[in-house]
C-alpha positions as CSV (number, residue, x, y, z in Angstrom):
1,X,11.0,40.1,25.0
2,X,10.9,43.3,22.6
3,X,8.1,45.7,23.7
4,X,6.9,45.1,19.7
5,X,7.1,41.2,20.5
6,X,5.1,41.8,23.9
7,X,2.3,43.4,21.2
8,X,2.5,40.9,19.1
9,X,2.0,38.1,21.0
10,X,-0.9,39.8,23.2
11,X,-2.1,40.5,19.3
12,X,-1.9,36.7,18.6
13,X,-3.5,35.8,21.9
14,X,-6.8,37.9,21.3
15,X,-7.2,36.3,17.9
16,X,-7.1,32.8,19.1
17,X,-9.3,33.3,21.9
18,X,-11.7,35.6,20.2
19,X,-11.8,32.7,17.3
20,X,-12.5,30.0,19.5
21,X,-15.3,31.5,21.3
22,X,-16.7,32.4,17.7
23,X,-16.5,29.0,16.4
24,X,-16.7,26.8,19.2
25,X,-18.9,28.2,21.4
26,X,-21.1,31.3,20.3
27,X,-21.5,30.4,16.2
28,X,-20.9,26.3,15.7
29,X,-24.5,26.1,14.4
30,X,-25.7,28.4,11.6
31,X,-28.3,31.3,12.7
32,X,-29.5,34.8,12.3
33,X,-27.7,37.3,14.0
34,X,-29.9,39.5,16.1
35,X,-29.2,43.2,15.9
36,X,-28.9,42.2,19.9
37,X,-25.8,40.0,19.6
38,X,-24.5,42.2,16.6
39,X,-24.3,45.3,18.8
40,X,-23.0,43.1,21.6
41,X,-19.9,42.0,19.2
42,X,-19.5,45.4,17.5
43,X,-19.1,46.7,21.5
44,X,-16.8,43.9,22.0
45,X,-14.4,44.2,18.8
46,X,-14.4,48.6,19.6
47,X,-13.4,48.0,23.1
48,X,-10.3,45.2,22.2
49,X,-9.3,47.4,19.5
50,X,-9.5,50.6,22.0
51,X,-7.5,48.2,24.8
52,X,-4.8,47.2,22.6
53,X,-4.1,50.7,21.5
54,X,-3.7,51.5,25.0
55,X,-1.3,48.5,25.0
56,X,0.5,50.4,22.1
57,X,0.8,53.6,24.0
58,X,2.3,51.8,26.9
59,X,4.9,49.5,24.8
60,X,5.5,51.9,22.1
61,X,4.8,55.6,23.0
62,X,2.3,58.3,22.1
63,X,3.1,58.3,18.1
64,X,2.5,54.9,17.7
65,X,-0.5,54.8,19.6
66,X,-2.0,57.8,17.3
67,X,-0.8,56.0,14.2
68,X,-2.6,52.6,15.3
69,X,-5.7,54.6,16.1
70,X,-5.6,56.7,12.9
71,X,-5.2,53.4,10.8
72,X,-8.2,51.5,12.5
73,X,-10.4,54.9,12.1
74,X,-9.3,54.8,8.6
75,X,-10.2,51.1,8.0
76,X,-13.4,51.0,9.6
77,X,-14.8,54.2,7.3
78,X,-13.1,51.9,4.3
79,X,-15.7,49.5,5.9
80,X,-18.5,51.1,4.6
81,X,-18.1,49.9,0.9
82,X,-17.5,46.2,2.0
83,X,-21.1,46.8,3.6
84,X,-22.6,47.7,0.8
85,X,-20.9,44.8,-0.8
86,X,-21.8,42.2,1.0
87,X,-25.8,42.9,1.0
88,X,-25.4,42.9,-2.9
89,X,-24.1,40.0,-2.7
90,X,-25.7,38.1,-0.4
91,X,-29.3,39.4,-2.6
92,X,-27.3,38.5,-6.0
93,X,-27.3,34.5,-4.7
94,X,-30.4,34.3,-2.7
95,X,-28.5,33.9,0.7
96,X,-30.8,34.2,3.7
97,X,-29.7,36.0,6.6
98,X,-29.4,32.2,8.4
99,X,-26.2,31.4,6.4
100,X,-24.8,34.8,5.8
101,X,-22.5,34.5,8.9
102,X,-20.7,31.5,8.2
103,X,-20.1,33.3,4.6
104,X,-18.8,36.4,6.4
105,X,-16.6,34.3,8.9
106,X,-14.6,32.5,6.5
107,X,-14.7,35.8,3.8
108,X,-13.0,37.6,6.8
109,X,-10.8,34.8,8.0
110,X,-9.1,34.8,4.1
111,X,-9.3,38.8,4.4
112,X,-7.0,38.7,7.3
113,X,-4.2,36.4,5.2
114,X,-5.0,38.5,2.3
115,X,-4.0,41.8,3.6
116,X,-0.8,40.3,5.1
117,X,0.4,39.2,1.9
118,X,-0.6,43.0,1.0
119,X,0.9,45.0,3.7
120,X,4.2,43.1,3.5
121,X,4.5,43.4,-0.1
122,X,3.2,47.0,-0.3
123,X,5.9,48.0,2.8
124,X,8.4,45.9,0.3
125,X,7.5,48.6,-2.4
126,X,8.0,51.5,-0.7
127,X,11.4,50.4,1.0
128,X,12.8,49.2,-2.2
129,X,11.5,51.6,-4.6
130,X,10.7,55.1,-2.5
131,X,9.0,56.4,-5.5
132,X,6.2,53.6,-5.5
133,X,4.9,56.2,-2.3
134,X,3.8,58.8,-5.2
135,X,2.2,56.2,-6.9
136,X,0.3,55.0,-4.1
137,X,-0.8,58.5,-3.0
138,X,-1.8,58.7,-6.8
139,X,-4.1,56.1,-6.9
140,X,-5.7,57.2,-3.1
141,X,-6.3,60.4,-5.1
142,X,-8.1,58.9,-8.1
143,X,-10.2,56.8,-5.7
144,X,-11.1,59.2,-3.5
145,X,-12.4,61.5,-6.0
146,X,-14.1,58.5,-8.8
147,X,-15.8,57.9,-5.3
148,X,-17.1,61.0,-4.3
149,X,-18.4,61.9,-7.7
150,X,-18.2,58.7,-9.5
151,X,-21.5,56.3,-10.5
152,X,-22.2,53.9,-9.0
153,X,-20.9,50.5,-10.2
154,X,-22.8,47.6,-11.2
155,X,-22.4,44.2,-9.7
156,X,-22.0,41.5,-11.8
157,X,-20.6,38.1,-10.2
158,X,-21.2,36.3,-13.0
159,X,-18.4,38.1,-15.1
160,X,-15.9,36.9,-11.8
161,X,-13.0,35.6,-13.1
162,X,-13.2,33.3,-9.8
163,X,-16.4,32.0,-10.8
164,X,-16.1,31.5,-14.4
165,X,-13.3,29.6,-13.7
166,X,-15.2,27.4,-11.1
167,X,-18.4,27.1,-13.2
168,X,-16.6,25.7,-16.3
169,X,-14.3,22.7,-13.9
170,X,-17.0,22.1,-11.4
171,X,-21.1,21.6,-11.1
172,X,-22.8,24.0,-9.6
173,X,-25.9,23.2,-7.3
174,X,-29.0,25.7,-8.2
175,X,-30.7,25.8,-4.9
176,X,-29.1,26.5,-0.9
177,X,-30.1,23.5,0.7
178,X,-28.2,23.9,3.5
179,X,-25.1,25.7,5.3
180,X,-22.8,23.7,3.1
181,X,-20.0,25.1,0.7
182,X,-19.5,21.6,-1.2
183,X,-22.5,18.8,-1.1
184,X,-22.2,15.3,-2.8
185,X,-24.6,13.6,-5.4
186,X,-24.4,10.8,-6.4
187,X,-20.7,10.5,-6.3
188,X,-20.0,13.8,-8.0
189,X,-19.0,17.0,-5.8
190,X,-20.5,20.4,-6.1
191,X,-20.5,23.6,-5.0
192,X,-23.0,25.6,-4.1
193,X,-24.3,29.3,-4.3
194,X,-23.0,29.7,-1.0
195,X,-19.7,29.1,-2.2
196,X,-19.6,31.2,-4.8
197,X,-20.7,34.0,-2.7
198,X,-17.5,33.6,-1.0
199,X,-15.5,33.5,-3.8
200,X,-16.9,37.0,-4.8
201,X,-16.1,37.8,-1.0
202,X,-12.9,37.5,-1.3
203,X,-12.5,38.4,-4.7
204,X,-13.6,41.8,-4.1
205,X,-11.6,42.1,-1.0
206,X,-8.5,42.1,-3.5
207,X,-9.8,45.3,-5.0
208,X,-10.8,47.2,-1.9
209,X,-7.0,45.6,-0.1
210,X,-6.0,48.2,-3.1
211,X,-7.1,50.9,-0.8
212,X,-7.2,49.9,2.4
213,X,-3.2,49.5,2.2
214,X,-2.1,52.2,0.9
215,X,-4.3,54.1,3.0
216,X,-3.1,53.0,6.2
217,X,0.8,52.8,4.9
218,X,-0.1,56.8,4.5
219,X,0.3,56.9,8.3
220,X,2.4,54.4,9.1
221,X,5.0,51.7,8.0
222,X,5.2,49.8,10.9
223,X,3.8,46.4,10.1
224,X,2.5,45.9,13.5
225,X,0.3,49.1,13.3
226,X,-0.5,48.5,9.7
227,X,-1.8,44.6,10.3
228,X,-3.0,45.3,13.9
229,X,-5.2,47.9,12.9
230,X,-6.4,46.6,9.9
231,X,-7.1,43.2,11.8
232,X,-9.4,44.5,14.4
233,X,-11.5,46.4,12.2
234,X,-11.6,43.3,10.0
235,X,-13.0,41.3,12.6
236,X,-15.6,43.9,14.0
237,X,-17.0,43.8,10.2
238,X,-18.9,40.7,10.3
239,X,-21.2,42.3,13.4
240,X,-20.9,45.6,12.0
241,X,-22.7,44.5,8.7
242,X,-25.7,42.9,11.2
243,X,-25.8,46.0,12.9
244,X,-26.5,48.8,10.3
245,X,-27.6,46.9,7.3
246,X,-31.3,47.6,7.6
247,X,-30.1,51.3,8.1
248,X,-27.5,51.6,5.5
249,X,-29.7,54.7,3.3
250,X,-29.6,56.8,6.6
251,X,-25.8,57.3,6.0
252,X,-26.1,59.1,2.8
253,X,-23.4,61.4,3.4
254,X,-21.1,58.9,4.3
255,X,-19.9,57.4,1.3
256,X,-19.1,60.4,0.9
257,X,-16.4,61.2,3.9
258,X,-15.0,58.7,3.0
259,X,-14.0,59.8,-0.4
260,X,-12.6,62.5,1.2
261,X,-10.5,60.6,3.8
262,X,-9.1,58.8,1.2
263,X,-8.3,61.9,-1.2
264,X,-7.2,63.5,1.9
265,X,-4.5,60.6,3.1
266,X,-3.7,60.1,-0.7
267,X,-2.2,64.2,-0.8
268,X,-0.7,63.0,2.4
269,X,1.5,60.1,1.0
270,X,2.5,62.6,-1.5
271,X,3.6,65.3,0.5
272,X,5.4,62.8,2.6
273,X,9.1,63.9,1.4
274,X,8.6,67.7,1.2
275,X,8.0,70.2,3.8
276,X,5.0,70.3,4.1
277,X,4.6,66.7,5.4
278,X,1.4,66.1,7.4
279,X,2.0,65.1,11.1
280,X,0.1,62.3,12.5
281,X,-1.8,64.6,15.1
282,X,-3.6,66.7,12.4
283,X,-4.4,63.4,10.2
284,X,-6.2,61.5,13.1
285,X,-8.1,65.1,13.6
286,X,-8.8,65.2,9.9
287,X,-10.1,61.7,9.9
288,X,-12.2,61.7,12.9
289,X,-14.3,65.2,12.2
290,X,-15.0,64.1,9.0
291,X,-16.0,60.9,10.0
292,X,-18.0,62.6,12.8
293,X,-19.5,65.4,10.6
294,X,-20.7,62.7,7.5
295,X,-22.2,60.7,10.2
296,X,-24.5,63.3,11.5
297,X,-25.2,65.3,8.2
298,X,-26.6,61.9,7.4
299,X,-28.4,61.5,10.6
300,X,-30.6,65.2,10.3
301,X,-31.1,64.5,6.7
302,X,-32.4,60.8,7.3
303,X,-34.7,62.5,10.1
304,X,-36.0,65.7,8.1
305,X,-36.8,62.8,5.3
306,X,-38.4,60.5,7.5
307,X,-40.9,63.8,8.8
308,X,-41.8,64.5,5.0
């Protein structure tokens, strides 16, 4: 066996054991997380993403091991909007916190084929066409800076393409009477709110996949680091969102780090022919000090408001 095939199938063997606990031991009936059990999971997802890097390093050498752990830093701030996201969402349909879970579950289980079909495709791009790494930088860039000093967008899951389509071919239930995607009446089959929450789930995780990708490919083109790292912060997001969404306003300066990470990795894509290329080393630095800095700007400013 290949060192890279000795990662993947380690890869492969968290997953499955790490879904069947979820599903058939810890989550088979539908509750409310605890902010307990979601720090408990968060701890749990960090420290088999932190493992497996070390499992790079040892397989795959130093510079692999910085490029997985750039990627995963990078994905997890990219986390921040899907957070935002999902408690928009989940308040848009009336979803109580008792069946958000199952929502999230399946939302990331689709994100994680989603961005496979992305990576691969966006690694065919580049390999093919070397000038579609400009473009890509480009549109980190734009992101980056509509993010930083952009307004803030409206949701409106009603304009979904997804969901138009779905509420003109199938009946639509108006209440969440239980944990159910699909429910019959009288012979008929209908969806319910809690499936069109998903739909918008998934919908949006298209648009921020946009992102994500290119932001990661920034720092590496391996598809192991790419999907590895992209995974494991995937799957600490369902725990993540438990954790800080009744303290999402305290990161106010986060949002905007993060604009900044992605500016910064877009000018990195572009300079990634020239000279002045950016080595991996002073990325990961970048990444993580502005990470750290955002985190605790927010943190004195959400303490000197809270003593007003």
């Amino acid at each position: 066996m290949t060192n890279e095939t000795i990662l993947w199938t380690g890869f492969a063997a968290i997953m499955v054991i790490m879904f069947t606990l979820d599903m058939g031991v810890f989550n088979r009936k539908s509750h409310e997380i605890s902010f307990r059990e979601a720090a408990a999971w968060t701890s749990i997802w960090v420290t088999l993403a932190l493992a497996f890097n070390i499992g790079v390093y040892y397989e795959l050498g130093r510079e692999k091991a910085l490029e997985f752990l750039a990627g995963y830093l990078i994905e997890q701030s990219l986390s921040v909007d899907n957070l935002f996201v999902f408690i928009m969402i989940f308040s848009y349909f009336h979803v109580s916190r008792k069946h958000q879970p199952k929502i999230l579950k399946w939302g990331i289980l689709g994100a994680l084929v989603l961005r496979a079909v992305f990576i691969i495709a966006g690694i065919d791009l580049i390999e093919r066409f070397s000038w579609t790494i400009y473009l890509f930088g480009g549109i980190l860039v734009v992101t980056g800076i509509k993010m930083g000093f952009g307004k803030e967008g409206q949701l409106e899951p009603e304009k979904n393409l997804a969901v138009r389509l779905i509420r003109r071919f199938m009946p639509i239930t108006k209440r969440i009477r239980s944990d159910k995607f699909f429910i019959h009446i009288r012979g008929i089959t209908a969806a319910t709110p809690l499936f069109l929450a998903l739909v918008v789930i998934e919908s949006s995780d298209v648009i921020f996949a946009v992102d994500s990708i290119p932001a990661v490919l920034s720092v590496t083109r391996d598809p192991l680091i790419v999907y590895t790292s992209n995974a494991f912060a995937i799957m600490g997001l369902r725990s993540m969102y438990y954790l800080l969404a009744n303290v999402m306003g305290m990161f106010e300066y986060l949002k905007l780090g993060v604009s900044f990470i992605l500016a910064f990795v877009g000018v990195k894509m572009l300079l990634t022919h020239t000279a002045y290329n950016i080595p991996i080393q002073f990325s990961l630095g970048i990444i993580f000090g502005v990470l750290v800095v955002s985190v605790l700007a927010s943190t004195i400013t959400a303490r000197k408001k809270s003593l007003l």
